[in-house]
C-alpha positions as CSV (number, residue, x, y, z in Angstrom):
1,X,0.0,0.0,0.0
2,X,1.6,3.7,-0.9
3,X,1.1,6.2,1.4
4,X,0.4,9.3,0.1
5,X,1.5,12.3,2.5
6,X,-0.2,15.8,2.0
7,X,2.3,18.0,0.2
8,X,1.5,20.7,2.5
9,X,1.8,18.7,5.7
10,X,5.5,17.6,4.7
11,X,6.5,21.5,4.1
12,X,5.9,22.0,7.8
13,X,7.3,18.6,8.9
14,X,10.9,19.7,7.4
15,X,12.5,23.2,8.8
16,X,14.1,25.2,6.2
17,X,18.0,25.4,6.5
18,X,19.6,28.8,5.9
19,X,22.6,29.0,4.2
20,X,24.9,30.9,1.4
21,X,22.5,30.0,-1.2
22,X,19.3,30.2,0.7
23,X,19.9,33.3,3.3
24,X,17.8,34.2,5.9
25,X,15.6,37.3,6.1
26,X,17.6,38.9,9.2
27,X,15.2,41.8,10.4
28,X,17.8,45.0,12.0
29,X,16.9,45.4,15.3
30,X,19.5,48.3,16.0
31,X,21.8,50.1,14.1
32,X,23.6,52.9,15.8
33,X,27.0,54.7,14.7
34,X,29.8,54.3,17.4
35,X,32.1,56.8,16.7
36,X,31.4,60.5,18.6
37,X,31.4,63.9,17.0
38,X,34.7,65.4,15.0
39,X,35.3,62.0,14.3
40,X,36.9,61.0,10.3
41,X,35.0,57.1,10.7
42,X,31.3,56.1,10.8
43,X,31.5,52.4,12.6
44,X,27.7,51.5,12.8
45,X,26.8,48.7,15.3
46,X,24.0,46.9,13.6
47,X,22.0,43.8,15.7
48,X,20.0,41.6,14.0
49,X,17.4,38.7,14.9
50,X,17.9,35.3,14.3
51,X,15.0,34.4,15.6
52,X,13.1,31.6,13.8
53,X,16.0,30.8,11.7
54,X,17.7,28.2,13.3
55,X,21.1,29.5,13.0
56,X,24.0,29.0,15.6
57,X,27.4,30.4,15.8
58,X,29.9,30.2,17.9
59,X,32.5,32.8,18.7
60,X,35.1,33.9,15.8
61,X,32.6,33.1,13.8
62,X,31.8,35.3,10.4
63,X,28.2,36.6,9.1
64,X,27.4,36.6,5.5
65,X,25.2,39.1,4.3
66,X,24.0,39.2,0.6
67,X,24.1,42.9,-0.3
68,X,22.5,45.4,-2.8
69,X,24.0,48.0,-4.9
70,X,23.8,51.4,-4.5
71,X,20.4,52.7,-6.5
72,X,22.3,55.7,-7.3
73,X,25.2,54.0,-8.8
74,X,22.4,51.8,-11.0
75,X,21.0,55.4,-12.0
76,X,24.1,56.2,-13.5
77,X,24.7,53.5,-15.4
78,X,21.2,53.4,-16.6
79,X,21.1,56.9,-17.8
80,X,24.9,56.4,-19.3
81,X,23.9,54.0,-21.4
82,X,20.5,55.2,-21.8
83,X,19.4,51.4,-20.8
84,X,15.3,50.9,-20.1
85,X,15.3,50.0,-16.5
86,X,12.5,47.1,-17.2
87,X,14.6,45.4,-20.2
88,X,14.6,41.4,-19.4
89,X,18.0,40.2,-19.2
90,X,19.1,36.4,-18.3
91,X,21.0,36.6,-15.5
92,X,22.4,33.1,-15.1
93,X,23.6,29.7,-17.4
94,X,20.1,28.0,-16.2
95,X,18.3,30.6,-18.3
96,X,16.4,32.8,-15.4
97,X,15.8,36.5,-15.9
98,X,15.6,39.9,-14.1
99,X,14.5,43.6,-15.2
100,X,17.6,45.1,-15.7
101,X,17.3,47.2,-13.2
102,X,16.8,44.9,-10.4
103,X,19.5,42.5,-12.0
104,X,21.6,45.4,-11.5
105,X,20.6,46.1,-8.0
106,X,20.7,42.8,-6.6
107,X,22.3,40.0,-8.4
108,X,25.3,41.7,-10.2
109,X,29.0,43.2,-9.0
110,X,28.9,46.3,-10.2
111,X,32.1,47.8,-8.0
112,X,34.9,45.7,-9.2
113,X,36.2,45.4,-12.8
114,X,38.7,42.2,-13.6
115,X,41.4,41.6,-16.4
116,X,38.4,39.4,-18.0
117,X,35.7,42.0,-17.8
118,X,38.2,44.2,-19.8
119,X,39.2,42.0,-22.6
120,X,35.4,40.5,-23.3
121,X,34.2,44.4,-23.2
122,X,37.0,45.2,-26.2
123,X,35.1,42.8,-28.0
124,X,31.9,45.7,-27.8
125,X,33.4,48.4,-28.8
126,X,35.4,50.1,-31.2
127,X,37.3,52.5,-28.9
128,X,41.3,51.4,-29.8
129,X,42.1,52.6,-26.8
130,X,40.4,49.7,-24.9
131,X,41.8,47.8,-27.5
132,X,45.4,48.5,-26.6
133,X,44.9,48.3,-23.1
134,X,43.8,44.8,-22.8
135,X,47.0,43.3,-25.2
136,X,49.3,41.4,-23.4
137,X,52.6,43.8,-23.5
138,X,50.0,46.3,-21.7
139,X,49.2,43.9,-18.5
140,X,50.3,46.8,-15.7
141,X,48.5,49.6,-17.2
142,X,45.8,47.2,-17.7
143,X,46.2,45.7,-13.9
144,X,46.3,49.5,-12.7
145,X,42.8,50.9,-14.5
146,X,41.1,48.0,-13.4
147,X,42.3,48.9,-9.7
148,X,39.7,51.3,-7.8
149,X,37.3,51.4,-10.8
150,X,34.2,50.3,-11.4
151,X,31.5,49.5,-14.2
152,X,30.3,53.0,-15.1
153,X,34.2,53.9,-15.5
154,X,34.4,51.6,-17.5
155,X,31.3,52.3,-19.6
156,X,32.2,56.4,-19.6
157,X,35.9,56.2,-20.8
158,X,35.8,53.5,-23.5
159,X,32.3,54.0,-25.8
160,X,30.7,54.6,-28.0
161,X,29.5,51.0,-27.0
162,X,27.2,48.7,-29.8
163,X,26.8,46.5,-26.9
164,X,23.2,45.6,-25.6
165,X,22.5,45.5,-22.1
166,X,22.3,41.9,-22.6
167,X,25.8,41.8,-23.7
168,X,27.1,44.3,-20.8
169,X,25.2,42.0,-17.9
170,X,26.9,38.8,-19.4
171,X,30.1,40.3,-18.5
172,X,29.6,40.9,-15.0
173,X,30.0,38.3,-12.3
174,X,27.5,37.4,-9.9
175,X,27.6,39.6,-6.5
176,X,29.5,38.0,-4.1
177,X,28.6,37.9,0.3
178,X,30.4,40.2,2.6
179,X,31.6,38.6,5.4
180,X,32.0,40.3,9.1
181,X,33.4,38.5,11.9
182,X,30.7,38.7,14.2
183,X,30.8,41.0,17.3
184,X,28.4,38.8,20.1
185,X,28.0,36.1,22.0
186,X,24.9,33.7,20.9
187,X,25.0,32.8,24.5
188,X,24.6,36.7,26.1
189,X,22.1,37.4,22.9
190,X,20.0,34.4,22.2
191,X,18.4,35.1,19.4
192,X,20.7,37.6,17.8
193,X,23.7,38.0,16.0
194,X,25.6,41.8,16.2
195,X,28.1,43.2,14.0
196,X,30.7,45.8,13.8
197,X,30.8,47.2,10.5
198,X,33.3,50.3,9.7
199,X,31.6,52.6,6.6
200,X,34.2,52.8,3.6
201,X,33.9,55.9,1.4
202,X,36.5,57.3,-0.3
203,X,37.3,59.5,-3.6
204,X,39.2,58.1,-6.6
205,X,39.6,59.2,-10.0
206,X,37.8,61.8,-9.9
207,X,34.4,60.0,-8.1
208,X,33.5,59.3,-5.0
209,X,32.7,55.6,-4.1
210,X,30.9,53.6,-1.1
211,X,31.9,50.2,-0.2
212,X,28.8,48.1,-1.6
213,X,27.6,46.3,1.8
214,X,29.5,48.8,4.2
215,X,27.2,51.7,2.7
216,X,23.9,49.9,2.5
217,X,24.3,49.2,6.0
218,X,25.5,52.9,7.3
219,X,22.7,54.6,5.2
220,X,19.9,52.4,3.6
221,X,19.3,49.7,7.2
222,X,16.8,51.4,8.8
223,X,15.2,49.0,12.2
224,X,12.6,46.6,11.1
225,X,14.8,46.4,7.6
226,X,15.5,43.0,6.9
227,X,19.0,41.5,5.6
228,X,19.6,38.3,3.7
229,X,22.6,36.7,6.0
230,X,24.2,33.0,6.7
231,X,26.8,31.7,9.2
232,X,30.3,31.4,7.8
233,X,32.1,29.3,10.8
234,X,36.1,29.7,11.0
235,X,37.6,26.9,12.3
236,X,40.5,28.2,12.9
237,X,39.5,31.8,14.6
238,X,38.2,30.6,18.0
239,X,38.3,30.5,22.0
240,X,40.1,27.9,23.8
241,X,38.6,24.5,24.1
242,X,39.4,25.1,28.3
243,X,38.0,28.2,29.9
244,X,41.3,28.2,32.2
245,X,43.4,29.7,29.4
246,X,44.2,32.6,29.4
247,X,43.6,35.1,26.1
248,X,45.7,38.0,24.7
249,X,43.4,39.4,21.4
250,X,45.0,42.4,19.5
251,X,41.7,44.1,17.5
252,X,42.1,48.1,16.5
253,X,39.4,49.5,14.9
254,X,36.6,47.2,13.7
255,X,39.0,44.8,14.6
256,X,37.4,44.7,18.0
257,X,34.3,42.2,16.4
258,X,35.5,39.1,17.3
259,X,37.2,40.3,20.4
260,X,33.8,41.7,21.8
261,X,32.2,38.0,21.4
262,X,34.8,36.1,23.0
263,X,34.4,38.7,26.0
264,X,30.8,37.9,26.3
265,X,31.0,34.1,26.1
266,X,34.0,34.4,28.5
267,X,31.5,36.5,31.1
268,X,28.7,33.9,30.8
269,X,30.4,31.3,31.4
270,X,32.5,33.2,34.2
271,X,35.9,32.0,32.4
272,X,38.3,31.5,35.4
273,X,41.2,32.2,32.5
274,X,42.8,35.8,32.5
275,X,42.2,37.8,29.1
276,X,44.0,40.9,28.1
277,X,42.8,43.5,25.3
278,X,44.8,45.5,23.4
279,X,42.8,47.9,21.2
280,X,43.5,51.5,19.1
281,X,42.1,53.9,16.6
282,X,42.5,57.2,16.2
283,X,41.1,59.6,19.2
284,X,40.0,58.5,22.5
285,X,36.9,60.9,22.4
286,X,35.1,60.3,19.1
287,X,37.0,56.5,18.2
288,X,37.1,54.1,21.3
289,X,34.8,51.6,20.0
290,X,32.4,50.2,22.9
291,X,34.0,51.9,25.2
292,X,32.0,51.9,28.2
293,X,31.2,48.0,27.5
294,X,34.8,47.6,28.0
295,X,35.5,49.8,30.8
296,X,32.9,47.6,32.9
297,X,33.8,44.1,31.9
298,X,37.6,45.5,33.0
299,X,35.7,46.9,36.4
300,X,34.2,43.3,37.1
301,X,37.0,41.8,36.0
302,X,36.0,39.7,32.9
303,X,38.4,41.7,31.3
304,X,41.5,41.6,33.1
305,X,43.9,44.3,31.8
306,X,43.0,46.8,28.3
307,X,45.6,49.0,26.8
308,X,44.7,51.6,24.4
309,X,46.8,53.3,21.6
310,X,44.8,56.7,19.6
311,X,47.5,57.3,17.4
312,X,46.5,60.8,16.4
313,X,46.4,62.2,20.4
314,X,50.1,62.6,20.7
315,X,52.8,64.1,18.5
316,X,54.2,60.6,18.0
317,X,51.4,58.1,16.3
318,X,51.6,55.2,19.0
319,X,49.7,51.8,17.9
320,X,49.0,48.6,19.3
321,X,52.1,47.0,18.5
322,X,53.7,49.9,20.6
323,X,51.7,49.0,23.7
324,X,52.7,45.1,23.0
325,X,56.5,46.5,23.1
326,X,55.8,48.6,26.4
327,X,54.7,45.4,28.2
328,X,56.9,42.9,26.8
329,X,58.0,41.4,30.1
330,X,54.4,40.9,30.9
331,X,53.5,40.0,27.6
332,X,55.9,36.6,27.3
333,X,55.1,35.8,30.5
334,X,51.6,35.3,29.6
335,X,52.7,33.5,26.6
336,X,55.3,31.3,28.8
337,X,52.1,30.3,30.9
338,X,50.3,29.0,27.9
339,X,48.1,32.0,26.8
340,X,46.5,31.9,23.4
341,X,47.4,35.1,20.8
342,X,45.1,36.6,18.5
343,X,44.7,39.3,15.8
344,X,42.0,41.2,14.0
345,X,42.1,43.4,11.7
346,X,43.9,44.9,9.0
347,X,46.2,42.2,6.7
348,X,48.3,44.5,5.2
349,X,49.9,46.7,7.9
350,X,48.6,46.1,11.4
351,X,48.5,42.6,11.2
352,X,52.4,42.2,9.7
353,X,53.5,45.1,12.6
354,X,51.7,43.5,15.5
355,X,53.8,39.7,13.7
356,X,56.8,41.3,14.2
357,X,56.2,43.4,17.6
358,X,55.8,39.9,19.2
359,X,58.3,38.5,17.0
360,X,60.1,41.2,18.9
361,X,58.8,40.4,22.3
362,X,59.7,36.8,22.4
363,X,63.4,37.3,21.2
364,X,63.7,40.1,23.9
365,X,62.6,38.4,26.9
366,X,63.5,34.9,25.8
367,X,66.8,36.2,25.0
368,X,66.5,34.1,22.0
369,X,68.0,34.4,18.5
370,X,65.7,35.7,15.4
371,X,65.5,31.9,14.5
372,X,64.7,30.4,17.9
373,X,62.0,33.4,18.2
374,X,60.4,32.2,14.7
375,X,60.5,28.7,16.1
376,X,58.7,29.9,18.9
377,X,55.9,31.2,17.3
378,X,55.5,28.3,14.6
379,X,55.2,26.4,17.9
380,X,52.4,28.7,18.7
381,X,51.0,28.0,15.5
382,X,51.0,24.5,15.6
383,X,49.5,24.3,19.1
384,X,46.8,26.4,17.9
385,X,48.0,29.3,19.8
386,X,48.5,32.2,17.6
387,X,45.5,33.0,15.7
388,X,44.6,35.6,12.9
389,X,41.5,36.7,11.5
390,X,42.9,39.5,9.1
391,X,41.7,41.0,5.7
């Protein structure tokens, strides 16, 4: 005998799961910027609900979020190319389509041009100009447009195109998550997930631009907005397995995400192990990112010693790896007793100074060669003990 199950009764038997490719509807529940007046940096501190969606993460963990463009950057390219927004284009290989204007919007990278995008766009135009730049002997000058510029550069300095919007779309790739390391304990916030998101505008060649997700967030999120977001784990970003070790985490700036979880899970479950915080930015009054947070859990002490560097408050720009070198002796004999090291934050300058402060540290006060300090830390490394969570 077949049994025959109600298609609708099966739909509620079996829970969605949320992932990259099926993101969950995250509704903001607070979005507030942390930096104070006079200050050069918008750092908004967005919380969002979980609730319902059967997500979990645990500390070091990252949050995807599936972002939109900016509608004013799509209304430049539409009116560039004098493109009608509700045009069908196919969007994918499997043959779906979008208006043009929301394929722009949402499914599309619009910021970021690639070597690829440039010699496939020669192919639509008769400008020689493009057509020079993408030949082999021109690979720097070609490598150097495509650095900082976007789609509608592309489209103003190289026409007249003969290219359908059709054509332009199948150029672009599809938009790709953000990722944040997330800034909260699941265990202080049930039901939530926080993040620490710094705002990046800047001005090059002659435009101004808006980091895609960054932007959206700082100035299109309002609460009761929802975003599409999934779990990214990182296994190898993450609190000891004993809550008797003790924790050194280096995280200027937004760096401070991760750092903020793992203080939270470490004050719920009272963590008998010591932890030490070493955070900077620019000026004490308008940059020190959760401040007060900080200033209690070092109170209580959950946090058990914080050092600050502002490195535009005194003449001489002091940074964290210059509050590392002040406290060396302290600093290895943390390490000596078996503390776990980690960094957060910027890969290409913080991250290799605060390497090479400790680097520094351990030859200093181990009175150790170069070699025997390297050997040190590739112990660390292998015991799981130094840990980086840098971009």
């Amino acid at each position: 005998m077949q049994l025959t199950v109600n298609k609708n009764e099966e739909d509620k038997k079996v829970p969605t799961t949320y992932s990259r490719t099926n993101p969950f509807p995250a509704k903001a529940l607070k979005n507030v910027n942390l930096n104070g007046p006079g200050s050069s940096k918008e750092t908004r501190h967005i919380e969002l609900s979980l609730q319902g969606s059967g997500l979990s993460y645990n500390p070091g963990d990252a949050l995807g979020i599936i972002p939109k463009n900016d509608p004013e950057l799509v209304a430049s390219l539409l009116q560039e190319m004098n493109w009608d927004e509700n045009t069908v284009v196919t969007i994918n290989k499997q043959g779906e389509t979008l208006p043009l204007k929301e394929a722009l919007t949402d499914f599309f990278e619009i910021t970021l041009l690639s070597k690829k995008i440039l010699q496939a766009a020669a192919e639509l135009t008769e400008n020689e100009e493009l057509k020079s730049l993408v030949l082999i002997e021109n690979a720097p000058q070609l490598k150097e447009y495509t650095n900082g510029r976007d789609l509608l550069d592309l489209l103003k300095d190289f026409g007249p195109w003969k290219a359908t919007a059709q054509e332009v779309v199948s150029l672009l790739r599809k938009m790709t998550p953000r990722l944040y390391s997330i800034a909260s304990s699941l265990a202080a916030h049930p039901g939530e997930v926080h993040l620490t998101i710094g705002a990046v505008r800047y001005n090059a060649h002659g435009r101004d631009r808006k980091g895609v997700c960054s932007v959206q967030v700082a100035e299109r999120i309002q609460e009761g907005d929802t975003l599409p977001v999934f779990v990214q784990p990182n296994k190898h970003f993450h609190l000891p397995d004993t809550q008797e070790k003790d924790i050194i985490m280096v995280g200027p700036g937004t760096g401070i995400a991760p750092f903020r979880s793992f203080i939270e899970e470490r004050a719920v479950n009272k963590a008998p192990g010591k932890s030490w915080l070493f955070f900077g930015d620019q000026h004490a009054a308008s940059d020190f990112l959760y401040q007060d947070e900080l200033e209690k859990y070092q109170k209580n002490g959950v946090l058990t010693k914080l050092d600050t560097a502002f490195s535009r408050d005194s003449a001489e720009k002091v940074y964290v790896q210059h509050k590392m070198l002040e406290n060396s002796k302290e600093l290895f004999e943390w390490l000596e007793n078996g503390a776990y090291f980690y960094v957060c934050g910027d890969k290409q300058y913080m991250a290799k100074d605060v390497h090479n402060a400790l680097l520094s540290v351990i030859e200093k006060e181990g009175s150790m060669t170069p070699e025997q300090a390297e050997a040190y830390l590739n112990d660390m490394k292998t015991q799981g003990r130094y840990q980086r969570d840098v971009y």
